[in-house]
N, C-alpha and C positions, 0 to 999 in steps of 0.2 A: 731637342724639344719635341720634335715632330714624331722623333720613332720612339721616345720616351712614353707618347702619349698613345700611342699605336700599341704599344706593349700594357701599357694598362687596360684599355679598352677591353683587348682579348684575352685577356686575364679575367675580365670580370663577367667575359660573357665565357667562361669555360665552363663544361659541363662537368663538374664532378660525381664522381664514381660512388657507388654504394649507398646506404642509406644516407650520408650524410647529403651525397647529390638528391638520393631523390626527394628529401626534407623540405631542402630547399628550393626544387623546383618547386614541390607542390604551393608550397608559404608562396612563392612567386606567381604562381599559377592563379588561388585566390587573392593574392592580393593584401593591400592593409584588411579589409574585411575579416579575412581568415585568422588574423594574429588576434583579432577582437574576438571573432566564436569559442578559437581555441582557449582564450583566458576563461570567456565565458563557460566551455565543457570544465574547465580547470576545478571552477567553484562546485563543481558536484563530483566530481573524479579526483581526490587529492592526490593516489599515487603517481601521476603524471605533474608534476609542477609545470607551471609558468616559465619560472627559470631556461626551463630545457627550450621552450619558442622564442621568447623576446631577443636572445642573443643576434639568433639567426634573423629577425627581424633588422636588428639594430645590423650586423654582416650585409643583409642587401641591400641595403638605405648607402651604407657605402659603397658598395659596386653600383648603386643608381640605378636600382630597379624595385626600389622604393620608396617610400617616402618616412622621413623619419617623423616627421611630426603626425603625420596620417595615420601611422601606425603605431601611437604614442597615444594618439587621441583614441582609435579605434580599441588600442587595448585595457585604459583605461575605459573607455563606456562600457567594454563587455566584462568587466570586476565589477563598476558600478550594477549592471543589470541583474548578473549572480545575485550581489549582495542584499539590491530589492529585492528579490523572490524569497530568498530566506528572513530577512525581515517583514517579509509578507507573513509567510508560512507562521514563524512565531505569533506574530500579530492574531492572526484568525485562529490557530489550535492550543494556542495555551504552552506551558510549564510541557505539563504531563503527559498530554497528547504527541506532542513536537518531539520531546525526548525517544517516547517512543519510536518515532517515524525514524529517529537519527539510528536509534537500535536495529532498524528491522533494514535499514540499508547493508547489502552486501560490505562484510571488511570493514564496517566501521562500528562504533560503541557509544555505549551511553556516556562514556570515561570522558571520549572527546566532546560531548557535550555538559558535560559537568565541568570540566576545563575551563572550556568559553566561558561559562555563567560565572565561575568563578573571578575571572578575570574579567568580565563585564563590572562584576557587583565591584569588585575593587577599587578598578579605576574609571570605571564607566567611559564618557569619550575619547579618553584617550588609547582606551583598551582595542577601541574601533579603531582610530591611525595607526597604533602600533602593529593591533593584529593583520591590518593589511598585508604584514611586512614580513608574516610567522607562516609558512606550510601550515595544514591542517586547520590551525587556527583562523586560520584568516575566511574557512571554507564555513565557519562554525560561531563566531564572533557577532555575524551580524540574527542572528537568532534571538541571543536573550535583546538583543538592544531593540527588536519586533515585542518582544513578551511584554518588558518593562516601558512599553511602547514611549522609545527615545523619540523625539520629535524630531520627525520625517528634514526636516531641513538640515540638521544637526547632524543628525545620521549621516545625510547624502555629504555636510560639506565634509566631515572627518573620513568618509571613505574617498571623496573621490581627492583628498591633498595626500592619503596614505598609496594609494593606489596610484596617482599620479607618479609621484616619487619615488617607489619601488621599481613599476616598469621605464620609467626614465630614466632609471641606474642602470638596469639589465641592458635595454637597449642602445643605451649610449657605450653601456661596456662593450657592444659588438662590434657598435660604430666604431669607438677607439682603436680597437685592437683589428680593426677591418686588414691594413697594413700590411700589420705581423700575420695576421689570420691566412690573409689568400694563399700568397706562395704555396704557403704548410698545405692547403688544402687541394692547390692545383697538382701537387706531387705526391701527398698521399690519401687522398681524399677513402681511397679502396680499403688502405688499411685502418686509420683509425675511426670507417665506420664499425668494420667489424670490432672494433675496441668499444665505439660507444654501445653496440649494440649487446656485446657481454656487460658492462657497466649496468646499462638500463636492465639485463633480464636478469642481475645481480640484484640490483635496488628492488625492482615489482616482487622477484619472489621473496628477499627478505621482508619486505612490509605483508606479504600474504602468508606468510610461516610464522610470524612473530605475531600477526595480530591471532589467526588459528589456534595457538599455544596460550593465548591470551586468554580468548573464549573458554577455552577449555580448561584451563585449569580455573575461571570465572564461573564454568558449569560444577563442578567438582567441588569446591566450595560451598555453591549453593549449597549441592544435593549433602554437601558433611551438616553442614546446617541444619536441613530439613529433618535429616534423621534422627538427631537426638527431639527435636519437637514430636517427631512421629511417636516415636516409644511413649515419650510424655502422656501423651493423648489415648 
């Protein structure tokens, strides 16, 4: 029992190697706080998802240098605080204005806000739990529900039960798998950072190649457009 317990201990206080080690120093370093900012930078940066923090969240809650409910709470408040600003933002600029704002953001388009509205006007509250739950969507959903100014209570409680329940899946999936997780990581923590870290620069640059070809063939268009008007004229 004694050396059983002696063997975990130093398992969970092992430094692992490469990015994945220094991920989760850093997540260790801030704190639950930190697991809250970074959901929070989440809602304005979508190529980085949530997914990729909460796990390692829910990972040192089981080695106990966490807290899993603090970091449940913390990451849920900083979804809930995204999703106020953008139902702000809606709220005070409008339709047209807003839309804009979403266009002239680096990598993103007016698409993904025609999306959201579209799936606002649908299902209206429920499009807010659900879209908590959607990449992109969820960064963009609470905008029309500001335009169509959803009433502020309604709003907050359908984000924070979607919110709630999304990162309590993630981070409990980390906790579960804490177990099976460590070993794998005190032995090769070196290599399958370099694994995550091709993954990750896989995923950032196809969302930056795909949305570019997007735009562009979006500009091209236009301008086919504009040119039979022009002759017209």
């Amino acid at each position: 029992m004694i050396s059983s317990a002696l063997v975990a201990l130093s398992a969970a206080d092992a430094e692992y190697e490469g990015f994945i080690g220094w991920v989760l120093s850093l997540m260790q370093t801030l704190g639950e706080i930190g697991v809250g900012v970074a959901v929070l930078l989440e809602t304005f940066i979508p190529p980085i998802p949530s997914e990729a923090v909460l796990p390692g969240a829910g990972f040192l809650a089981y080695a106990g240098k966490m807290s899993f409910w603090w970091a449940w709470i913390a990451a849920t408040a900083g979804a809930l605080i995204g999703a106020w600003i953008w139902y702000a933002l809606g709220a005070a600029l409008g339709r047209d204005r807003t839309r804009r704002l979403v266009g002239a953001i680096p990598l993103m388009e007016t698409e993904d806000f025609d999306k959201a509205e579209t799936f606002f006007q649908r299902w209206g509250g429920v499009a807010v739990l659900v879209g908590r739950c959607v990449p992109l969507v969820r960064s963009f959903i609470s905008i029309p529900a500001g335009i169509e100014r959803m009433p502020l209570w309604k709003f907050t409680a359908y984000t924070l039960l979607g919110s709630g329940i999304w990162n309590g899946v993630w981070i409990g999936l980390g906790f579960a798998f804490g177990p099976a997780i460590e070993p794998v990581l005190a032995q090769w923590s070196g290599v399958l950072s370099k694994a995550v870290l091709a993954v990750i620069a896989l995923l950032v640059l196809w969302f930056i190649v795909a949305r570019l070809l997007r735009l562009r063939r979006q500009k091209r268009a236009a301008a086919t457009t504009d040119e039979p008007d022009a002759r017209a004229g």
